[in-house]
C-alpha positions as CSV (number, residue, x, y, z in Angstrom):
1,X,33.3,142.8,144.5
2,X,29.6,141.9,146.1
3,X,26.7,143.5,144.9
4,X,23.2,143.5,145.3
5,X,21.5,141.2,143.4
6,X,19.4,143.1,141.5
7,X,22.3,145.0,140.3
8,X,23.7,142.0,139.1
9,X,21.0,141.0,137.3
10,X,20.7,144.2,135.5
11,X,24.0,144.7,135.0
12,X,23.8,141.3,133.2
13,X,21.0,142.3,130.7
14,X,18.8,140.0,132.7
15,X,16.2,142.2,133.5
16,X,15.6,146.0,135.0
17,X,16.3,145.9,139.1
18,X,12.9,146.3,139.5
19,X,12.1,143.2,137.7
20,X,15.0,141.6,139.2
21,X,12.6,141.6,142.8
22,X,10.5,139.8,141.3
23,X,12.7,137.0,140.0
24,X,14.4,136.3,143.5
25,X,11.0,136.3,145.4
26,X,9.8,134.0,142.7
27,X,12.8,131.8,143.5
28,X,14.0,132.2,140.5
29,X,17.8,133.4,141.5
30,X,20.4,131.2,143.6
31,X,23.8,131.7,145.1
32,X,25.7,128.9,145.7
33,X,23.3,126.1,145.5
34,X,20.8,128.0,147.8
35,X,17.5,130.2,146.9
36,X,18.6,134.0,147.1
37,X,16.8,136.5,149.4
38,X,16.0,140.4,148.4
39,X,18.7,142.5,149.9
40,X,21.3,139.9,149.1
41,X,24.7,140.5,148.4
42,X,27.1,138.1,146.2
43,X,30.7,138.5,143.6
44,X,30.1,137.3,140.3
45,X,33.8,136.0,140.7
46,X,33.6,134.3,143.9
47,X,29.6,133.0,143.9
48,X,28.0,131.0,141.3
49,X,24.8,132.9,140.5
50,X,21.9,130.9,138.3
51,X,18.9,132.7,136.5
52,X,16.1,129.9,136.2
53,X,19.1,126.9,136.5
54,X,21.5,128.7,134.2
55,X,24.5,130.4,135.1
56,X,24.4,134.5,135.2
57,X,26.7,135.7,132.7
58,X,29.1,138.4,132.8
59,X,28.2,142.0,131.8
60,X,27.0,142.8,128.5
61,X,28.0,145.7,126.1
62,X,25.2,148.3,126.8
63,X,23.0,148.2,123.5
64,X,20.4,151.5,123.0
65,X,17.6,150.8,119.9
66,X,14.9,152.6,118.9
67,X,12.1,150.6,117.1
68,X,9.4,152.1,114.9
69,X,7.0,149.4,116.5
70,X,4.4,148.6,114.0
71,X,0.7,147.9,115.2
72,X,-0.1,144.3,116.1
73,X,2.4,143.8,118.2
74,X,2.8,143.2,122.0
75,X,5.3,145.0,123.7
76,X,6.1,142.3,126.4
77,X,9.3,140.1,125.7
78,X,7.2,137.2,125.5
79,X,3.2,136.3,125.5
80,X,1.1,133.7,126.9
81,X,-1.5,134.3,124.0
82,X,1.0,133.9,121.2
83,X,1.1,137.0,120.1
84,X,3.9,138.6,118.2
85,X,6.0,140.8,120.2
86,X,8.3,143.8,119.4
87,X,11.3,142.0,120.7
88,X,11.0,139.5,117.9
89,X,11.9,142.6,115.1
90,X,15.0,143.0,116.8
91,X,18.6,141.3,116.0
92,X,21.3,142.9,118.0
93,X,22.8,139.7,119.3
94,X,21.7,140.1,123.0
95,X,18.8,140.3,124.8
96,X,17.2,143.8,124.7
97,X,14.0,145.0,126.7
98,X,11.2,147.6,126.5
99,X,11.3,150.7,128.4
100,X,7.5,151.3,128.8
101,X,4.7,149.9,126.9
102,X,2.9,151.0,123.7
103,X,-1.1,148.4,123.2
104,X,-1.2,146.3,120.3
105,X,-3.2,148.6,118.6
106,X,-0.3,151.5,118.9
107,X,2.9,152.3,116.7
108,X,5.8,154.3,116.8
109,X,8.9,154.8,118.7
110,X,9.6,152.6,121.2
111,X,13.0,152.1,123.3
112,X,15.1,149.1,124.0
113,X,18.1,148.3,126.0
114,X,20.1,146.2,128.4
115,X,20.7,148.9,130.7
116,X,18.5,148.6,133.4
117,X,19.5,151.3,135.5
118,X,19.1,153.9,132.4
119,X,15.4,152.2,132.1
120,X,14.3,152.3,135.3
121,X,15.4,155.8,135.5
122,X,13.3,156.9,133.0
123,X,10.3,154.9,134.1
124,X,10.3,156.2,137.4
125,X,7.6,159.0,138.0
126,X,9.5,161.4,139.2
127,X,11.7,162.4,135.8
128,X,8.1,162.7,133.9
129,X,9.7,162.2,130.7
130,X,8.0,163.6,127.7
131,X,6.1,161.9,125.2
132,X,4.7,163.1,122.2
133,X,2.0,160.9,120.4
134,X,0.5,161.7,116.7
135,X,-3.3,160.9,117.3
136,X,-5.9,161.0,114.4
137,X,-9.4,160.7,116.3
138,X,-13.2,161.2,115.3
139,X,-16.6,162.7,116.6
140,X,-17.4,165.9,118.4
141,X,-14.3,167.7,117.0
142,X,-15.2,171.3,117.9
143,X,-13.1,172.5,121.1
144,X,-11.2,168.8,121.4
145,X,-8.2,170.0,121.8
146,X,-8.6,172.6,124.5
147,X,-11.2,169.7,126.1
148,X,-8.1,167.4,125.8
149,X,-5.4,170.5,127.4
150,X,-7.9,170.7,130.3
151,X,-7.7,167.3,131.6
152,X,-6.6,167.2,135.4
153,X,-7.9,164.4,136.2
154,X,-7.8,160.7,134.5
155,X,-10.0,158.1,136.6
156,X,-9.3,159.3,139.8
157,X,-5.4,159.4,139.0
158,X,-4.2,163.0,139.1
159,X,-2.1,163.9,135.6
160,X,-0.2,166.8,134.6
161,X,-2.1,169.0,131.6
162,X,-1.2,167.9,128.1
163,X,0.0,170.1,125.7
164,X,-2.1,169.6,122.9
165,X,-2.1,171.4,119.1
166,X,-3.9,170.7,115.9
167,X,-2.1,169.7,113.1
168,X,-5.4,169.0,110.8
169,X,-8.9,169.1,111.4
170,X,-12.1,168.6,108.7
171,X,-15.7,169.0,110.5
172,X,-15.9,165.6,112.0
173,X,-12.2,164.4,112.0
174,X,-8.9,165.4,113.3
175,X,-4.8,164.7,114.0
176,X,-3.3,166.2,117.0
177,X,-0.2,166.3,118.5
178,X,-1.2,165.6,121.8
179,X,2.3,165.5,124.7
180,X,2.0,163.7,127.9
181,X,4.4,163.7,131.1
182,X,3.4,160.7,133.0
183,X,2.5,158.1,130.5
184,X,0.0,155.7,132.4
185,X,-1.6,152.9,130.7
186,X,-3.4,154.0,127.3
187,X,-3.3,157.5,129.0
188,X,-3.9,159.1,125.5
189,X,-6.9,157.0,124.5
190,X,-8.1,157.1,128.0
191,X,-8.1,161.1,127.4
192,X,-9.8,161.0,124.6
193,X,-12.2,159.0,125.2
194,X,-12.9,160.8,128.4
195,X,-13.7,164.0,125.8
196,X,-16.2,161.6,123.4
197,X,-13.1,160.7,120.9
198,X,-12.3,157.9,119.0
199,X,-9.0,157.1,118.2
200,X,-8.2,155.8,114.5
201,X,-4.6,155.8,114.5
202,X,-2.3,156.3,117.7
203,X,1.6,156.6,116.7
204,X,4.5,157.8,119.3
205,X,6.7,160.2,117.4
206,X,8.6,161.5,120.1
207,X,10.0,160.9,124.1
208,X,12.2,163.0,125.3
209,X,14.8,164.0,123.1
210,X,14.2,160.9,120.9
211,X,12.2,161.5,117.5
212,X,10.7,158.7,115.2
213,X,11.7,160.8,112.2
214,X,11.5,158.7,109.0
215,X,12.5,155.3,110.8
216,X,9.7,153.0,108.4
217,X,7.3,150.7,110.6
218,X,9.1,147.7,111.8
219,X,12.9,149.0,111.5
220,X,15.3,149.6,114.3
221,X,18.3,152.0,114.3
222,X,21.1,151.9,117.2
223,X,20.8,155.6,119.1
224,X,24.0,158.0,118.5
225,X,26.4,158.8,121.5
226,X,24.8,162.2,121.6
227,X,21.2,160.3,121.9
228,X,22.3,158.5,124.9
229,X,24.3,161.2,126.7
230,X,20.7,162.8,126.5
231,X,18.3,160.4,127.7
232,X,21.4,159.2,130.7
233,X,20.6,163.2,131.5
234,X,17.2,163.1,132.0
């Protein structure tokens, strides 16, 4: 049966659909001998489809991880500067990706599949999927949190108020629990920083209905049935 391309792609563990527009504009993506177009349709039984010169295989099992991603390590599946990246602490026997990004200098849980739909589901702005970090930070503690709460406003990019509580606080130093809904780029440092914090120690504990729990730095676990059935309801 002919599908889109992208679809294909992602169905194959190749990539999310997303990314899959940027592999066939690249010219990365042929059907039948010729360079594919966006919009293009093609049957994996009838067409021969090549990734990058190789062959597209058929659909893969659909594989959900969660990896307590330990700091000092990219999230991208690969990296020009050599870096080590969180794919490389996974063995499933196929080709898993991140769903979001945590910085180098971030832990904690982080989400990996071959379902691209699911991912790019959950990426997309509208669902606003939860995220809960754990963030010990320093300097003018007084009021931080409610400063932190108050934020409408990150850069000129208009965010949704954090829910923010204290789980410990001394006179110069604190850890927060500190819940975002949009999740832009290093939106939690960015925040505080914007309130004259500094951040000493960043770690994801929860997103959505997913929780780090005890999972040690640098371990993956494969999610439950229940797990999925929640995130595939977000």
């Amino acid at each position: 049966m002919e599908e889109r391309l992208q679809k294909l792609l992602s169905a194959a563990g190749v990539c999310s659909r997303r990314a899959a527009e940027g592999y066939i504009t690249a010219g990365r993506v042929s059907v039948n001998g010729e360079a594919a177009s966006l919009g293009q349709r093609a049957d994996p039984q009838r067409d021969e489809i090549l990734v990058d010169g190789r062959p597209l295989g058929q659909a893969e099992e659909k594989q959900y991880i969660l990896l307590h991603k330990p700091r000092g390590y990219v999230t991208t599946l690969s990296d020009e500067k050599g870096r080590r990246t969180a794919a490389e602490l996974v063995s499933c026997g196929c080709r898993v990706y991140p769903v979001g990004r945590l910085d180098m200098d971030s832990e904690g849980l982080l989400l990996l599949t071959n379902d691209g739909e699911l991912a790019q589901r959950l990426l997309h702005p509208s669902h606003e999927v939860e995220k809960t970090y754990q963030v010990s930070v320093y300097g003018p503690i007084a009021g931080a949190a409610e400063r932190l709460a108050q934020i409408t406003d990150l850069d000129g990019e208009a965010i949704r108020p954090a829910e923010v509580e204290v789980l410990r606080q001394t006179a110069r130093t604190a850890e927060l629990a500190v819940t975002i809904h949009e999740g832009k780029n290093r939106q939690v440092r960015r925040m505080c920083a914007a309130c004259g914090l500094t951040v000493k120690r960043l770690r994801r504990i929860r997103e959505h209905t997913l929780e780090l729990g005890e999972l040690p730095p640098g371990k993956w676990r494969y999610l439950t049935e229940e797990e999925i059935a929640s995130l595939k309801r977000a």
